[in-house]
DSSP file (Angstrom, degrees, kcal/mol; ACC not computed):
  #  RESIDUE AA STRUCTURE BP1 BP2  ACC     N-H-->O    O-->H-N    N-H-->O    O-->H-N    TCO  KAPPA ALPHA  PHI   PSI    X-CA   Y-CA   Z-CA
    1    1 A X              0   0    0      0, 0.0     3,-0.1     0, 0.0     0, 0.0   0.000 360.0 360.0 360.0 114.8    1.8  -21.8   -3.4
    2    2 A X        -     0   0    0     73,-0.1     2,-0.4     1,-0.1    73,-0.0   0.058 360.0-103.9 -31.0 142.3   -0.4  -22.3   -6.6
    3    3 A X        -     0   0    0      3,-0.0     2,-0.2     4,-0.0    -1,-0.1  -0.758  32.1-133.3 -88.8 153.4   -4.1  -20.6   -6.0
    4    4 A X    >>  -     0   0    0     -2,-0.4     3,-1.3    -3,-0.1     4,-1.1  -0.604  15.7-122.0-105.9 149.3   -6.5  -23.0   -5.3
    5    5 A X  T 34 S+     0   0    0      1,-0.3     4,-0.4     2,-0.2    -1,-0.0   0.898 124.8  56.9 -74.5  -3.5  -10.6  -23.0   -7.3
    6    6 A X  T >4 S+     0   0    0      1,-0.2     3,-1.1     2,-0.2     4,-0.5   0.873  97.6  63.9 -81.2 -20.5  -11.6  -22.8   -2.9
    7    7 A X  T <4 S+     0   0    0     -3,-1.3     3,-0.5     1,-0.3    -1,-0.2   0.781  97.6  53.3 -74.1 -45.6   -9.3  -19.5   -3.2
    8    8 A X  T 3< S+     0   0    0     -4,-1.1    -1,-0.3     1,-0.2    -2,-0.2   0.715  98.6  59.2 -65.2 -19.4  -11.9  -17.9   -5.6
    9    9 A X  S <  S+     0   0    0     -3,-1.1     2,-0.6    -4,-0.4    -1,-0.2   0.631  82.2  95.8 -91.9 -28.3  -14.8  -18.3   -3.4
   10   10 A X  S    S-     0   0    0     -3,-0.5    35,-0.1    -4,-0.5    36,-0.1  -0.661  81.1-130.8 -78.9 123.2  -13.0  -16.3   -0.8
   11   11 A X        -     0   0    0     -2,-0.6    35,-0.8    33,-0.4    -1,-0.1  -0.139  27.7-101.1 -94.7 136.0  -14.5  -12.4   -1.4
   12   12 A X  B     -a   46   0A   0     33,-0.2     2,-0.4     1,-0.1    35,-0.2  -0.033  44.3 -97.0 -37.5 172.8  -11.9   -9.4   -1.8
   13   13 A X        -     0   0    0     33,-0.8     2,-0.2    97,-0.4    35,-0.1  -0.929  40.3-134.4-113.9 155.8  -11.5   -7.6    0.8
   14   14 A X    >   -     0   0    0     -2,-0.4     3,-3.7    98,-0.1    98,-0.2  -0.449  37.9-107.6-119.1 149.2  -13.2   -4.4    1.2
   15   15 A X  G >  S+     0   0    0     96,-0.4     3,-0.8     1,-0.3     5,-0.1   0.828 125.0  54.3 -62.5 -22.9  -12.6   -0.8    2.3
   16   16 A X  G 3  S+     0   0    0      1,-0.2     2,-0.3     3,-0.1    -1,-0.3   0.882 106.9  49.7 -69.0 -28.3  -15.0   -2.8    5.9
   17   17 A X  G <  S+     0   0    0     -3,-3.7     2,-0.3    23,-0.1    -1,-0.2  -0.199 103.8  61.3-136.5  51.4  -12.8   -5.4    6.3
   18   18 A X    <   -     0   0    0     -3,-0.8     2,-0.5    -2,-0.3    21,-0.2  -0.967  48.5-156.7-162.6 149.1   -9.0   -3.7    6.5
   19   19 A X  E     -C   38   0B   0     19,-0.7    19,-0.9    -2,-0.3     2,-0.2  -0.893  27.3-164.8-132.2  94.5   -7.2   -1.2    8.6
   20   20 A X  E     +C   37   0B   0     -2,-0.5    97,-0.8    95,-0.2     2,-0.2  -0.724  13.0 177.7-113.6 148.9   -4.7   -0.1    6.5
   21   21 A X  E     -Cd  36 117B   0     15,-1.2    15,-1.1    95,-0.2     2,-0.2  -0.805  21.3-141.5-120.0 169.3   -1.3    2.0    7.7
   22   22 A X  E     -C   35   0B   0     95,-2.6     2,-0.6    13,-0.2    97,-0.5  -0.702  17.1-167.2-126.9  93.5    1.7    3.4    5.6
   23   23 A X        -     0   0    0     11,-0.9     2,-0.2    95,-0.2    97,-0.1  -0.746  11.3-177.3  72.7  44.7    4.9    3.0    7.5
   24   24 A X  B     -h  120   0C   0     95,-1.6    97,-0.6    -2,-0.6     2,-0.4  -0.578  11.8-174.6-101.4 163.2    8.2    5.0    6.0
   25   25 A X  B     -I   32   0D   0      7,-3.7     7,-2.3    -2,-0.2    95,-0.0  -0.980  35.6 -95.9-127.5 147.4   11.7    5.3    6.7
   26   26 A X        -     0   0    0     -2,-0.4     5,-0.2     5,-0.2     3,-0.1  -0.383  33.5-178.4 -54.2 137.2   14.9    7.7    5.3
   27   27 A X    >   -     0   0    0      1,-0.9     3,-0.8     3,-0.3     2,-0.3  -0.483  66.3 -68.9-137.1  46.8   16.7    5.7    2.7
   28   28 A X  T 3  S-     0   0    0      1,-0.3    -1,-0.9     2,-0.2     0, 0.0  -0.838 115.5 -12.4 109.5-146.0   19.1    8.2    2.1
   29   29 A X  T 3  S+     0   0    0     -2,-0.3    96,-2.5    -3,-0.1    -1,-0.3   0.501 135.2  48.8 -44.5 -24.8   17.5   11.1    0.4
   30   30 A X  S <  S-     0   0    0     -3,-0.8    -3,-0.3    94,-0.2     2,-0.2   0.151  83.7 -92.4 -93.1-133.5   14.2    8.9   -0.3
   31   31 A X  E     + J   0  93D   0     62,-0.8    62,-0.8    -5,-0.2     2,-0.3  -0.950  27.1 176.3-142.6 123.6   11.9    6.7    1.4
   32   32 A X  E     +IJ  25  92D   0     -7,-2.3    -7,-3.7    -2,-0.2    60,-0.2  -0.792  28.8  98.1-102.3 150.4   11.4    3.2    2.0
   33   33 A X        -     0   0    0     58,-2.1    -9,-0.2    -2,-0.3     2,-0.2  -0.693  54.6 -68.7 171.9 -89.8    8.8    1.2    4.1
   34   34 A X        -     0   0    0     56,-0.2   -11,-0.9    -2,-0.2     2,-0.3  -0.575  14.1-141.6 174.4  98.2    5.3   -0.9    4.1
   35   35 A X  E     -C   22   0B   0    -13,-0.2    54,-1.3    -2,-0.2     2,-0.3  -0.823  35.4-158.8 -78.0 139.1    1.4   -0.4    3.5
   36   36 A X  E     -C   21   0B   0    -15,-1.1   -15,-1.2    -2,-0.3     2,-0.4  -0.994   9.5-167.5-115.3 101.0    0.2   -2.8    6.3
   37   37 A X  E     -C   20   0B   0     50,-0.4    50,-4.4    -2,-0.3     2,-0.3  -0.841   4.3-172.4-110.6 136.6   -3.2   -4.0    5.7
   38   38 A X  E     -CE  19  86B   0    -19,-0.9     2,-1.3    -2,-0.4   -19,-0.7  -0.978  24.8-123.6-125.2 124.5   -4.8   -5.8    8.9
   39   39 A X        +     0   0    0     46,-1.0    45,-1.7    -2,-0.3    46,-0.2  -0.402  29.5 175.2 -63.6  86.0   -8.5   -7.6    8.7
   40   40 A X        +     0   0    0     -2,-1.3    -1,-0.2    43,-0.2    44,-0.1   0.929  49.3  87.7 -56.4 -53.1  -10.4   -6.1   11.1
   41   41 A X  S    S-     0   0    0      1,-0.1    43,-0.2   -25,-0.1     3,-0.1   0.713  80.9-105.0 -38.1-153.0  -13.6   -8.1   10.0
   42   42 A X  S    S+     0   0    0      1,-0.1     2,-0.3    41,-0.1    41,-0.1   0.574  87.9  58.9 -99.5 -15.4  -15.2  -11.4   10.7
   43   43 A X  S    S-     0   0    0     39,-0.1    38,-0.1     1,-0.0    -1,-0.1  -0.899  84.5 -99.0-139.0 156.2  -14.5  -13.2    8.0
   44   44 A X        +     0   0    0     -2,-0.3   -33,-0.4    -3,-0.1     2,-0.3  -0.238  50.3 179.8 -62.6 142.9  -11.7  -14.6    5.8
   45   45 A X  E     - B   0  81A   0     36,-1.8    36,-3.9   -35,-0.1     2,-0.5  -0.995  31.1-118.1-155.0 149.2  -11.1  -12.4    2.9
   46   46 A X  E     -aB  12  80A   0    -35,-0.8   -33,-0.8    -2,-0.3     2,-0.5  -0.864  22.1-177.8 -83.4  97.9   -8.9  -12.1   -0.4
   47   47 A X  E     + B   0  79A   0     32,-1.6    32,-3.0    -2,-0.5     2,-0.2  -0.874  27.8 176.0-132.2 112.7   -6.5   -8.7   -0.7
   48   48 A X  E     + B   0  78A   0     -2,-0.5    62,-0.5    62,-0.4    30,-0.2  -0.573  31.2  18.2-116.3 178.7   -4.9   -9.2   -4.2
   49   49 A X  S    S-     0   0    0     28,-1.0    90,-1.4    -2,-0.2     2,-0.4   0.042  94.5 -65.3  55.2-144.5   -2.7   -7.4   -6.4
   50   50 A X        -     0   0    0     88,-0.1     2,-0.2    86,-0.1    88,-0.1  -0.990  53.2-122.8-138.4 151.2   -0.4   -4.4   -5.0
   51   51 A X        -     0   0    0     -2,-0.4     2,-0.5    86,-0.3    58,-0.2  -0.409  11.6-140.8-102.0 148.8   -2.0   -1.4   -3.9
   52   52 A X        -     0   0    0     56,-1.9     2,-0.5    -2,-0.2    -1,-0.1  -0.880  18.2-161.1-123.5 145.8   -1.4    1.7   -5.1
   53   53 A X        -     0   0    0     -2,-0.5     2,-0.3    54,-0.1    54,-0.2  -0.972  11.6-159.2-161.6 139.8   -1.2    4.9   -2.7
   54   54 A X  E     -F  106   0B   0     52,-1.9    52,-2.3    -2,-0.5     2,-0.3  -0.816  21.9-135.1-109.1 106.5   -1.5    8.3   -3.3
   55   55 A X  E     -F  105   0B   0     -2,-0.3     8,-1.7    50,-0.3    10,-0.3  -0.716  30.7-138.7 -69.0 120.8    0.1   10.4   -0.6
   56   56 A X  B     -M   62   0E   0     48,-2.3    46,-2.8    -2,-0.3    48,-0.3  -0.516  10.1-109.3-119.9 161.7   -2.5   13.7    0.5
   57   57 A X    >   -     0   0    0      4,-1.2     3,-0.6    44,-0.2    -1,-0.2  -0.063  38.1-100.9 -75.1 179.9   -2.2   17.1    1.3
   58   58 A X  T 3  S+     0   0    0     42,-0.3    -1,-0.1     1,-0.3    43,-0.1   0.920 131.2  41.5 -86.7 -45.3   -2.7   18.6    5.0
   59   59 A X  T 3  S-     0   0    0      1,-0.1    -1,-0.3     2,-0.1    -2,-0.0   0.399 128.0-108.5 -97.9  31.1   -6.2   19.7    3.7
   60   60 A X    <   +     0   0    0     -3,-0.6     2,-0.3     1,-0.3    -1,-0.1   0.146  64.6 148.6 104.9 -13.8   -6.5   16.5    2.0
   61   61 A X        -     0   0    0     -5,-0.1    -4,-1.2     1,-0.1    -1,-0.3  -0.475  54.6-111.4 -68.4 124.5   -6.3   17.0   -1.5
   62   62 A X  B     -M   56   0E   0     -2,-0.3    -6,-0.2    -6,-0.2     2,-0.2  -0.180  41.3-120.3 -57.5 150.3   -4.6   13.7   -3.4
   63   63 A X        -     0   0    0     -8,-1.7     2,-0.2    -6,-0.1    -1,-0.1  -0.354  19.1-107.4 -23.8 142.5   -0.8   14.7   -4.8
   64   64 A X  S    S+     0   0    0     -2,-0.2     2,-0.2     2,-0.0    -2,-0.1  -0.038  78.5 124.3 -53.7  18.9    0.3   14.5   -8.1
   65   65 A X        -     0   0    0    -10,-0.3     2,-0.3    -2,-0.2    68,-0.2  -0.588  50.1-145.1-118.7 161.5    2.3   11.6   -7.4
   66   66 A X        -     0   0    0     -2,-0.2    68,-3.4    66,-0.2     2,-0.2  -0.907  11.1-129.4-129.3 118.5    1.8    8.3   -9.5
   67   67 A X  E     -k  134   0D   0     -2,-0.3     2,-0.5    66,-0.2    68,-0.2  -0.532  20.4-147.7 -69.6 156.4    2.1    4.5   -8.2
   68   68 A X  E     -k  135   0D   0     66,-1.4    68,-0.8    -2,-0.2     2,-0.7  -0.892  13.9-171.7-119.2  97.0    4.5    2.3  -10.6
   69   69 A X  E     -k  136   0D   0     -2,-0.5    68,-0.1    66,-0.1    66,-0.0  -0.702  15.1-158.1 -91.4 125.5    3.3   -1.4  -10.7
   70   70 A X        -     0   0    0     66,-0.7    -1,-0.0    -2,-0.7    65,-0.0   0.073  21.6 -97.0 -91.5-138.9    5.7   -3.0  -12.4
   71   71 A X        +     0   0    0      2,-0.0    -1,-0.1     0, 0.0    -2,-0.0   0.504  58.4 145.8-116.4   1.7    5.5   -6.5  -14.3
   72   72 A X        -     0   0    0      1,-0.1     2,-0.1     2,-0.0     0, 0.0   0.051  52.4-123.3 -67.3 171.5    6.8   -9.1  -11.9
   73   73 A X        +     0   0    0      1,-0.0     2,-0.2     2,-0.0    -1,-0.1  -0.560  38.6 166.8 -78.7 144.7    5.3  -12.8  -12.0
   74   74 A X        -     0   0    0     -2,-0.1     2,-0.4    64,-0.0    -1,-0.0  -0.896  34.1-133.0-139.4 123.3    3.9  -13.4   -8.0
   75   75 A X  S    S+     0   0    0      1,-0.2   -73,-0.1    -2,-0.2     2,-0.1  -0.926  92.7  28.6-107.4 155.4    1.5  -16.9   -8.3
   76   76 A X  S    S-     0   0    0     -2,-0.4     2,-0.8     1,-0.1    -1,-0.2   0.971  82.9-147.6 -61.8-174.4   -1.0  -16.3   -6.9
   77   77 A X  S    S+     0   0    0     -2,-0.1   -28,-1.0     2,-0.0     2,-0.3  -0.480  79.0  71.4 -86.3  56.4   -1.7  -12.3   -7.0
   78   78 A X  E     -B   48   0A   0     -2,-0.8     2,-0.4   -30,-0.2   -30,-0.2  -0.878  63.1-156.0-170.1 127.2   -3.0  -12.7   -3.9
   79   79 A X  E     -B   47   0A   0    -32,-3.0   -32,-1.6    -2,-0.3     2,-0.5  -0.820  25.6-138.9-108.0 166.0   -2.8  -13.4    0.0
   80   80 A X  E     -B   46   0A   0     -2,-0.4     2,-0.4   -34,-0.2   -34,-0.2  -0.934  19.2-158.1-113.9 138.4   -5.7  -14.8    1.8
   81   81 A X  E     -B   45   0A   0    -36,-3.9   -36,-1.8    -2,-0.5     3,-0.1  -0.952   1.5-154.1-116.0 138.2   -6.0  -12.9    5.2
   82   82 A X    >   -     0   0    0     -2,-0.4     3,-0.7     1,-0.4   -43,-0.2  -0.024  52.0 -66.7-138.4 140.8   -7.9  -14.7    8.0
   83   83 A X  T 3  S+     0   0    0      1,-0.2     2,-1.1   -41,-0.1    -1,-0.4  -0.375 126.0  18.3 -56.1 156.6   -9.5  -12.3   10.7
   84   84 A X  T 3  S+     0   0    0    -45,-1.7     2,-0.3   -43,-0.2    -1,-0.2   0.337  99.2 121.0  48.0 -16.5   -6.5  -10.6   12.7
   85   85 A X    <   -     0   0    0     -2,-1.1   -46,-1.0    -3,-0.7     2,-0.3  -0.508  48.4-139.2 -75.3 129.7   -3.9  -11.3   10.2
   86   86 A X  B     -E   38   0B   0     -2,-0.3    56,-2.6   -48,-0.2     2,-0.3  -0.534  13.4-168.8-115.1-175.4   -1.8   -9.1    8.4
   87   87 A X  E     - L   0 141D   0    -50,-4.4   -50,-0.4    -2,-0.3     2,-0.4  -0.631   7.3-161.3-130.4-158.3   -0.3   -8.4    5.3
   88   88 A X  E     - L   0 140D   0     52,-1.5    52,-3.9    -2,-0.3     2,-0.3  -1.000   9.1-169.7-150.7 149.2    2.4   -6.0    3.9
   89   89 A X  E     -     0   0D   0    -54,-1.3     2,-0.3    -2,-0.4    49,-0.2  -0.842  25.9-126.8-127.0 155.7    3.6   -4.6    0.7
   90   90 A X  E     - L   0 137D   0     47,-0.5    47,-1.6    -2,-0.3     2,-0.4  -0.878  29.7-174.4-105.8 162.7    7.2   -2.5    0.1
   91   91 A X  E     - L   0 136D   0     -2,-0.3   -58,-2.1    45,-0.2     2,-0.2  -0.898   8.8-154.2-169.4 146.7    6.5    0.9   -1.5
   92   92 A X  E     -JL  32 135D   0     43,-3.0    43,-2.0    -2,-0.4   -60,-0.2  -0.755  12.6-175.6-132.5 156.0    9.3    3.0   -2.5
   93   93 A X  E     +JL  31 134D   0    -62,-0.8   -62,-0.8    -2,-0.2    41,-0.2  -0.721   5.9 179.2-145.6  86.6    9.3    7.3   -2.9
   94   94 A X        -     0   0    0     39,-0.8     2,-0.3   -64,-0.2    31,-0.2   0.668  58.1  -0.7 -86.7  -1.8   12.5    8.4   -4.2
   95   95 A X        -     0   0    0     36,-0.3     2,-0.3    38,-0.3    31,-0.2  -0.896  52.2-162.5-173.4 156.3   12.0   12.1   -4.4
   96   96 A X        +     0   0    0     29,-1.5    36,-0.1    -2,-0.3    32,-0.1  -0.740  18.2 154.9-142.4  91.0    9.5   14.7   -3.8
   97   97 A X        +     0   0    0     -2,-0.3    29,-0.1    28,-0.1    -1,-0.1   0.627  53.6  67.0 -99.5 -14.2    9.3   18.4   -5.0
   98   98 A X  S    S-     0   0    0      1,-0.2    -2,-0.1     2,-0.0   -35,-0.0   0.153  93.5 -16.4 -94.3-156.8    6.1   19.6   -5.1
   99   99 A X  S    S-     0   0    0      1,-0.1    -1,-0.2    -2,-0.0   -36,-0.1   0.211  75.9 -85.5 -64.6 179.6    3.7   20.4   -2.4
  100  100 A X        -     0   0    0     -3,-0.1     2,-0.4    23,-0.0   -42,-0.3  -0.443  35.3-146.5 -85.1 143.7    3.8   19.2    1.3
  101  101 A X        -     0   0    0    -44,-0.1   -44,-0.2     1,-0.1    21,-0.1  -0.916  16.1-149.8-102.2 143.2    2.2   15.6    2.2
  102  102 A X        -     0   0    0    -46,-2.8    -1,-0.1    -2,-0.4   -44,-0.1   0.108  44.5 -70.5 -78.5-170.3    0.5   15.3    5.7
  103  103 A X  S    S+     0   0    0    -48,-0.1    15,-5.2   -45,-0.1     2,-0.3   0.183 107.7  82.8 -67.7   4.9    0.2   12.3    7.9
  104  104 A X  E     + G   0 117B   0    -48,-0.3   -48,-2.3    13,-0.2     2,-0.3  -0.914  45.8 171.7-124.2 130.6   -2.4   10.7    5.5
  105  105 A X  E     -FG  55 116B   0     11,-1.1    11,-5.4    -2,-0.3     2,-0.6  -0.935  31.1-124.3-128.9 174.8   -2.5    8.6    2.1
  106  106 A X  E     -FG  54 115B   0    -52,-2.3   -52,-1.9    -2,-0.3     9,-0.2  -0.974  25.2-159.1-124.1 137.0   -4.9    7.1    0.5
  107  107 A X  E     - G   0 114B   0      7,-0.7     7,-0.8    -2,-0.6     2,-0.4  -0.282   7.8-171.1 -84.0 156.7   -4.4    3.4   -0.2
  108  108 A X  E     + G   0 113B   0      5,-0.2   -56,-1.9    -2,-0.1     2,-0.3  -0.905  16.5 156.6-155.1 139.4   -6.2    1.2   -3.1
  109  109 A X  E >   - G   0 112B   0      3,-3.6     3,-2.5    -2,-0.4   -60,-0.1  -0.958  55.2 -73.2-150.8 161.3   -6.2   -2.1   -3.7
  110  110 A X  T 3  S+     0   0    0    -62,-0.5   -97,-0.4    -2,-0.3   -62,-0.4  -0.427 122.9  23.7 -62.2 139.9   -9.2   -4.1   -5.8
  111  111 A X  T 3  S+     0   0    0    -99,-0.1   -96,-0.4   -64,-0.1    -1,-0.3   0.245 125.3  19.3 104.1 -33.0  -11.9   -4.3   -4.0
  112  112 A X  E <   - G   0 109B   0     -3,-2.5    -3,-3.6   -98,-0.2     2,-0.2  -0.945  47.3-141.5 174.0 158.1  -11.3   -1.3   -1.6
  113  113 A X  E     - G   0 108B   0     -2,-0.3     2,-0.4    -5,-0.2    -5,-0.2  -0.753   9.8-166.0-125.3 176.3   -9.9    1.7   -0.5
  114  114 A X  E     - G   0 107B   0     -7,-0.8    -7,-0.7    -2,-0.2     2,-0.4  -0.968  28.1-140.5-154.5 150.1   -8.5    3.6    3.0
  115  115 A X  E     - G   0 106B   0     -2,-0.4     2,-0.6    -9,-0.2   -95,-0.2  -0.903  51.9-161.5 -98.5 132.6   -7.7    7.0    3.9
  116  116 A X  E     - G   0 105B   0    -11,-5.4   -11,-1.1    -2,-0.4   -95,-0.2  -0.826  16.0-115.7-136.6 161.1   -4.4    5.6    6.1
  117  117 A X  E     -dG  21 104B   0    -97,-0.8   -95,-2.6    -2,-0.6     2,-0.6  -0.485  24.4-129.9 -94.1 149.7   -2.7    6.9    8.3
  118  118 A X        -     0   0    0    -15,-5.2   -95,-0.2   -97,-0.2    -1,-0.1  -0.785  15.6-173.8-119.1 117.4    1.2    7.7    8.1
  119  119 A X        +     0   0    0     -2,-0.6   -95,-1.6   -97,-0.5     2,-0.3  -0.388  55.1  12.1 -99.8 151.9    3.7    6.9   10.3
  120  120 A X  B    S-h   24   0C   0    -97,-0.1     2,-0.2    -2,-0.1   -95,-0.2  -0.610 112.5 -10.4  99.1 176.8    7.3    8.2   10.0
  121  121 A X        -     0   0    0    -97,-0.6   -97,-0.2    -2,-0.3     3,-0.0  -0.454  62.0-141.2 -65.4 138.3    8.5   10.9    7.8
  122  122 A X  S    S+     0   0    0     -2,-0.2     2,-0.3   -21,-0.1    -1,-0.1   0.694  73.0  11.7 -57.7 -46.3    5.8   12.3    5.0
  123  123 A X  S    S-     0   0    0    -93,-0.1     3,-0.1   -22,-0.0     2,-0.1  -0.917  76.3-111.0-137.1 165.9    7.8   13.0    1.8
  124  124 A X        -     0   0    0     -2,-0.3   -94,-0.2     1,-0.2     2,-0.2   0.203  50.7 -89.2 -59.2-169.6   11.3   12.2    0.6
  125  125 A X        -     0   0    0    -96,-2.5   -29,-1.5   -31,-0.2     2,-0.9  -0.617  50.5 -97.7 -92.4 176.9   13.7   15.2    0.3
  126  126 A X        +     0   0    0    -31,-0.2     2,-0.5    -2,-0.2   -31,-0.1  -0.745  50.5 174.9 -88.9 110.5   13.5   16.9   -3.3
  127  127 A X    >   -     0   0    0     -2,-0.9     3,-0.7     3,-0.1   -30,-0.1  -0.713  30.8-118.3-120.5  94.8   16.5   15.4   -5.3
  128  128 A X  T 3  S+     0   0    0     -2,-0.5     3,-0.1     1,-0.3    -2,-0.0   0.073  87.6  14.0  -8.5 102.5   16.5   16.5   -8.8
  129  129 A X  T 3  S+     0   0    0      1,-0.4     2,-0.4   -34,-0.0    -1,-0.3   0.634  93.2 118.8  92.7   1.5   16.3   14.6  -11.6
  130  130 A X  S <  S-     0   0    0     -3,-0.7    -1,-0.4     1,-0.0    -3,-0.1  -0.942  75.0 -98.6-114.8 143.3   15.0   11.2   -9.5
  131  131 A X        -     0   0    0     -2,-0.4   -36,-0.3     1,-0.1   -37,-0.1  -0.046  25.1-145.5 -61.2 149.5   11.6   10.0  -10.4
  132  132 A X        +     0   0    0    -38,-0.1   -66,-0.2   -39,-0.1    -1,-0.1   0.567  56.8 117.1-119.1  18.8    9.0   11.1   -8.1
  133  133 A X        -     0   0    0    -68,-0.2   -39,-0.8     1,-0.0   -38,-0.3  -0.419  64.4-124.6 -54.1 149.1    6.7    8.1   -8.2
  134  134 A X  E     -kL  67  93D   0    -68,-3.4   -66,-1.4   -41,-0.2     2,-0.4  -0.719  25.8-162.2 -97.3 130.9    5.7    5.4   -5.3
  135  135 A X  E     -kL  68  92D   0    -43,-2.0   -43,-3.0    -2,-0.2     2,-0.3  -0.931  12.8-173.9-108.5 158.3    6.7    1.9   -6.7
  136  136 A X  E     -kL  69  91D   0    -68,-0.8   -66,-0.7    -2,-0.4   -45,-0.2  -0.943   6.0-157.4-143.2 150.4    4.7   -0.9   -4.4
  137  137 A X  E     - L   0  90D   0    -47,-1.6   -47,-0.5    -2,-0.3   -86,-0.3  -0.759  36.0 -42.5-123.2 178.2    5.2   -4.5   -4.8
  138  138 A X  E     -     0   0D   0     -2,-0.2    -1,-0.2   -49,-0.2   -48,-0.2   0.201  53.6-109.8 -41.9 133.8    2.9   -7.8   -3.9
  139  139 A X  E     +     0   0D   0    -90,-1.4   -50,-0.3   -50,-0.1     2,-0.2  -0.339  43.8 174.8 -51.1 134.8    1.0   -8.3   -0.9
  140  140 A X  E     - L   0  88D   0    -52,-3.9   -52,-1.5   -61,-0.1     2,-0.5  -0.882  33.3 -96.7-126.0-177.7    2.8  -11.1    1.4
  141  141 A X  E     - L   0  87D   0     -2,-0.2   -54,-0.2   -54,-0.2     2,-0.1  -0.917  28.9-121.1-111.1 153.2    1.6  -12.2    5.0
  142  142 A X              0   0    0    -56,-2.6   -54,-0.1    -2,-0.5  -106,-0.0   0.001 360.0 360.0 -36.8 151.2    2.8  -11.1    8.3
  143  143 A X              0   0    0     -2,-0.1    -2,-0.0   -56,-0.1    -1,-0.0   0.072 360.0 360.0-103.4 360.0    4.1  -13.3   10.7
């Protein structure tokens, strides 16, 4: 669906007005799974582009590890989420060598950020020679 000029009027959304989780599962040796942003607020709000999230140490300190957003077209870059509605991204981790990640990442998207909580396994395994970047792709909504 084309964005619309009433689409513009609707204000990002903000680190207030999201309850973001990270979701993974084993995909062999990596990780697959799902940043899940839900609009806690009051009000209808705009949560564009694809979020990029940083996986933290057990005493909190960010990883070295790098989001990849890559180049595809989505019209628009944006969902609009409605109080209670969510949305979703896919986020990929194929390998992980360095130090241990907790139960926590931290999420970013324009507009706001989350410390979020992580469900599922924490890192990939270490496979040599596989990139150890998170790819994420476009927010869509939940159903």
């Amino acid at each position: 669906m084309p964005a619309s000029q009433d689409d513009d009027a609707v204000p990002l959304c903000g680190s207030d007005d999201l309850a973001v989780t990270v979701n993974w599962e084993h995909d062999g040796a990596a990780l697959h799974g799902q940043v899940i942003a839900e609009n806690v607020g009051g009000r209808a709000c705009r949560l564009a582009d694809k979020p990029a999230v940083t996986p933290l140490q057990p005493d909190g300190v960010p990883l070295q590890v790098k989001t990849i957003i890559g180049f595809e077209l989505k019209v628009p870059r944006y969902v609009i989420l409605e109080p209670g509605q969510r949305a979703a991204s896919r986020v990929h981790w194929a390998s992980w060598c360095g130090q241990s990640a907790s139960d926590r990442a931290w999420v970013k998207w324009p507009g706001g950020s989350a410390v979020a909580k992580v469900h599922g396994p924490s890192q990939p395994e270490c496979s040599p020679g596989q990139p150890s970047d998170l790819a994420s792709s476009w927010f869509f909504l939940m159903t």
